[in-house]
N, C-alpha and C positions, 0 to 999 in steps of 0.2 A: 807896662804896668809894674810899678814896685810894691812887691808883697813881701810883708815881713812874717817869719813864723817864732810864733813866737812858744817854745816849750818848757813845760815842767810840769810835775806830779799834779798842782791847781785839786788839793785837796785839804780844806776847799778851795775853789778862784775866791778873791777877794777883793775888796776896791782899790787896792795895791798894786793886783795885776793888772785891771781896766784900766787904771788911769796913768799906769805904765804903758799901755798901748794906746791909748787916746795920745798922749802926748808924742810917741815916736809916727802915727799918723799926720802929725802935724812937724814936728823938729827932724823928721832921717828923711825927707819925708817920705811917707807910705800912702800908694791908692787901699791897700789891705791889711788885715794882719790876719793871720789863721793862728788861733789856739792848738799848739799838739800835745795833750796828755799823751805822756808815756805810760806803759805799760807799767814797766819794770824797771824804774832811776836805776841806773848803776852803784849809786849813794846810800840808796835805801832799800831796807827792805820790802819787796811787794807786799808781801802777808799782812804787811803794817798799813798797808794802802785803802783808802774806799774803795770798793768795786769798782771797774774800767766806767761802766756803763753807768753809774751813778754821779761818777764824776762828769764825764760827758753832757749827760744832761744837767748838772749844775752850770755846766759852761754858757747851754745852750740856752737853758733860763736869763744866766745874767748881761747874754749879750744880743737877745732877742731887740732891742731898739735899736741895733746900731748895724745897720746894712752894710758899714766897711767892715765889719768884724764877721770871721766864720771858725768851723771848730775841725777838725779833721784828725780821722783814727786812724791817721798809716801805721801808728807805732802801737796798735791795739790790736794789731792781727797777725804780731809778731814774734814769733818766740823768745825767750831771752833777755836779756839787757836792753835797755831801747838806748842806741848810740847815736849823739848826734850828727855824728858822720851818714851813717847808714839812714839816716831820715832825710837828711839836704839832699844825696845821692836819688833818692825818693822822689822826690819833689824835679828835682833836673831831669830826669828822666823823661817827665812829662811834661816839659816846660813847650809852653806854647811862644809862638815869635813874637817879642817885647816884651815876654814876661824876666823879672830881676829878683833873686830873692835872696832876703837877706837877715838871718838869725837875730833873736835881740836875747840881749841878757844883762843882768843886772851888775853894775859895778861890784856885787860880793862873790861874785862866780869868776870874774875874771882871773882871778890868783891860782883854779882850779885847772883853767886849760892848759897847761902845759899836760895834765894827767890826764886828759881825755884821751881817749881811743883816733890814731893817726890826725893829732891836732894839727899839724902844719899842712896836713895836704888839705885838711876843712880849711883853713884859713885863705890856702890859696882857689878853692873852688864857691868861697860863697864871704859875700860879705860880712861883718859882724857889726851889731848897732847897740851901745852900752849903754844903758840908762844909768846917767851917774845916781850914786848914793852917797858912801862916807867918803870916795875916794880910793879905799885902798889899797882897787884892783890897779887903779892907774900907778899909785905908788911902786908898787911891784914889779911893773911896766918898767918905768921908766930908771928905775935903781939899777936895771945890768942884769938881775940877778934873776930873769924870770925863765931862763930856759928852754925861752922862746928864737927863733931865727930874726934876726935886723928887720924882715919882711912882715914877718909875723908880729912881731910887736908893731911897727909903724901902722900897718891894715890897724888892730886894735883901736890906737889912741886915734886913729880917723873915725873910727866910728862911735865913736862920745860925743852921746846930746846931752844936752842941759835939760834934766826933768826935774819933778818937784822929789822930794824924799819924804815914801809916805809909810809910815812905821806900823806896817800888821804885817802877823804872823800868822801862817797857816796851822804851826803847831799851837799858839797860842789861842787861836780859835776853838781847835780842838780841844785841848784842856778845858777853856771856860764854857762848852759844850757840856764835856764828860762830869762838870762840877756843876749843871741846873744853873750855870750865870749867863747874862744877856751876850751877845754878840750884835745887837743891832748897829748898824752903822758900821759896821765892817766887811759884810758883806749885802749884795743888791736882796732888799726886798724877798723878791721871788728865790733867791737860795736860802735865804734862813726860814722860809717858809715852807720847805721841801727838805730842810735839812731835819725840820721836827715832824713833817709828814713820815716821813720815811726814818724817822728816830737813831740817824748816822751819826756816831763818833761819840755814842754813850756809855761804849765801856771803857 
């Protein structure tokens, strides 16, 4: 089975991130994808974050129809930074026989790995699957200049699918939240209806 995991803060998830995993279920291809909210982005501040457990069930809200799709909190019961080394590590640990798994991330994060916490030994213990965007992780890539080992960039540009580019912003949700404006069609239904249940991202 190839499962892809797929992480980030997802506060809130949006149809940006769904239909960035709808589509790598179909183009890397994938039998799964697991959602991993992190705790604590290395990037970001936590304090700034929705709650673990709020996010979580937003997840769990907008991916309730789709039986490939699941959510998992290894990186919610861990102290500290949530690195994406120490979550694959996670994951392989308990890998059952035929299971493959394999990180996704979006063509604007690429230009960032060389800065992640022991990127090349992640590179060589898990595959990585790029949802193109503007390109200009790839650019980065393939100029010399990324920082990266011959191996480590090649794995990369192997794992570029062709997705559609779908333009929401999680901070920009949030803003038009904290300003009384609509977000409908940005996110599923059932999270914007839990997002004013629970009155998150109004200050």
């Amino acid at each position: 089975m190839r499962i892809g995991l797929f992480g980030g803060s997802f506060d809130p998830i949006h149809h940006g991130h769904l239909i960035s995993a709808q589509e790598m279920l179909r183009e890397g291809p994938l039998d799964r994808v697991i959602f991993v909210p992190a705790r604590e982005p290395p990037h970001k501040e936590a304090s700034s974050l929705a709650p673990a457990e709020e996010r979580v069930r937003m997840i769990e809200l907008a991916i309730a129809r789709e039986p490939r799709f699941a959510v998992s909190d290894v990186e919610l019961g861990r102290p500290g930074p949530s690195y994406t080394i120490d979550t694959v590590e996670s994951f392989l640990a308990r890998t059952e026989t035929g299971e493959e798994y394999f990180w996704i991330v979006g063509d604007d994060s690429v230009r960032d790995i060389p800065g992640w916490r022991e990127a090349e030994r992640l590179l060589k213990i898990c595959r990585f699957l790029v949802a193109t965007r503007r390109g200009e992780g790839r650019a980065a890539l393939t100029s010399g200049r990324s920082g990266l080992s011959a191996h480590a960039v090649e794995s990369l540009l192997a794992g570029y699918r062709a997705t559609p580019t779908i333009e929401i912003s999680g901070t920009e949700i949030r803003r038009r939240i904290s300003r009384g404006e609509s977000i409908a069609y940005q996110v599923p239904e059932a999270v914007e209806d839990y997002i004013r249940m629970e009155e998150l991202y109004r200050a």
